[in-house]
N, C-alpha and C positions, 0 to 999 in steps of 0.2 A: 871399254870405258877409256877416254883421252885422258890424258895427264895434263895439266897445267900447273904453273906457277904462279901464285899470288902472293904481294908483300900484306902483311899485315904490323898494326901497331901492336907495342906491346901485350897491352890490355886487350884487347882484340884476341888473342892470341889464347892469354890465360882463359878469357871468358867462355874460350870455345871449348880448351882443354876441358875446367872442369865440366861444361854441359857433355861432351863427349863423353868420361867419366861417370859422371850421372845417369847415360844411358848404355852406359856399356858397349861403346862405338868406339871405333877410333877418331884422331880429327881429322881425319881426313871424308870421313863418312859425314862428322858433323857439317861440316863446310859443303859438303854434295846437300847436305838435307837441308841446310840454312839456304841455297842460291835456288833450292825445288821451292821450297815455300814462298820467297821473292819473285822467283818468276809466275807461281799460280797465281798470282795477284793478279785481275786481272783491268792492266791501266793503259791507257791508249795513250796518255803523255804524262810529261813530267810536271805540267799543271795540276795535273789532275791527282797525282800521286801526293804533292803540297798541300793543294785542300783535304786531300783524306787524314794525310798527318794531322792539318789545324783542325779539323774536324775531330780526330781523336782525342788531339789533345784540351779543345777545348771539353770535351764528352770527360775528361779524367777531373779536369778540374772543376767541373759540377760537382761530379762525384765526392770529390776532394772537400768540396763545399757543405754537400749533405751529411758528408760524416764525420767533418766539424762540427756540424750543429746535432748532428746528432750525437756527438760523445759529446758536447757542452749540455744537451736538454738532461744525459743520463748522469751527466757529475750533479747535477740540481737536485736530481732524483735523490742522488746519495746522498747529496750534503743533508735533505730534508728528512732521508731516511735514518741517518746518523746523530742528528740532532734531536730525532724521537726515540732514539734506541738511549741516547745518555738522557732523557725525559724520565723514560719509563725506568732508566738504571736507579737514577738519582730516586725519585719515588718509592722503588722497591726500597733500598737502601734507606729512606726516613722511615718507612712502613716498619723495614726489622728492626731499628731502633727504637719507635715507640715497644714493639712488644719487649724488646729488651730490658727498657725503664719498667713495662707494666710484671714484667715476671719480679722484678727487683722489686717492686713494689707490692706485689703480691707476697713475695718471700719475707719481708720485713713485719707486713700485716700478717703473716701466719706466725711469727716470730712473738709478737704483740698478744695475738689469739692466744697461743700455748700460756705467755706468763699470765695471761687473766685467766686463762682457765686456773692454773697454780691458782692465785690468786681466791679465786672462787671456792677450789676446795680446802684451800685452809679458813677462809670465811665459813664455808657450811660446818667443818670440823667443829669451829669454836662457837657457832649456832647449837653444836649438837651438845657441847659442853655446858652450856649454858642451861640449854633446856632441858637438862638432866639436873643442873642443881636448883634448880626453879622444881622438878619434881622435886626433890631430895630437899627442900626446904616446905612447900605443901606436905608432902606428906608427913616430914618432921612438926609442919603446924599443925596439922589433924590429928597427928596423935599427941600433941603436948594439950588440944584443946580437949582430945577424949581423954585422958589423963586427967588433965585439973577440973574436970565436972563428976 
């Protein structure tokens, strides 16, 4: 293998280090493998080499362009997906609130129930009371009326 020297820029320099690094080469290997790759290229002039570049690089910034619009089509997505998800929050959220009024409100009508039941059976009590001395006076009249005959 020949030896050469080339100047490189700084950055130049670093960029190769770490790729060297990253594949476990030295730079000097990276540098043999970076001028293999430029030269398989296979270009008859330095026209030609220019259009390949604008050709690339116009190819990136389509790209560039499609997936812009496709991360704008996908934030649409989410905004609309997110907007239904605090829909469905919000709804859930009045849903557990009515049953919450309706348990309180069941709980107060069972509250109400209980005193009318009281209620009720002190009423029957004093029904019972009564139509015991409703007997207790008939029968006190049937026998004051078999008595004075």
């Amino acid at each position: 293998m020949a030896t050469s020297q080339i100047q490189l820029e700084p950055k130049q320099r670093q960029r190769l280090a770490r790729r060297a690094k990253k594949h476990g080469r030295s730079l000097s290997q990276e540098v043999s493998s970076a001028v293999d790759l430029c030269l398989s290229v296979p270009v008859d002039s330095e026209a030609e080499l220019s259009a390949l570049s604008r050709e690339a690089g116009a190819s990136a910034d389509r790209s560039i362009a499609r997936l812009d619009e496709t991360i704008a089509c996908r934030d649409r997505e989410l905004k609309k997906d997110q907007e239904a998800s605090v829909r469905r929050t919000r709804d859930a959220l009045a849903a557990i609130k009515r049953i919450i009024l309706i348990e309180e409100r069941v709980a107060v009508l069972c509250k109400q129930a209980t005193a009318l039941m009281e209620v009720c059976k002190d009423l029957d009590r004093r029904l019972v009371r009564i139509e015991a001395k409703f007997e207790l006076l008939r029968a006190n009249g049937s026998a004051g009326t078999s008595l004075a005959a």
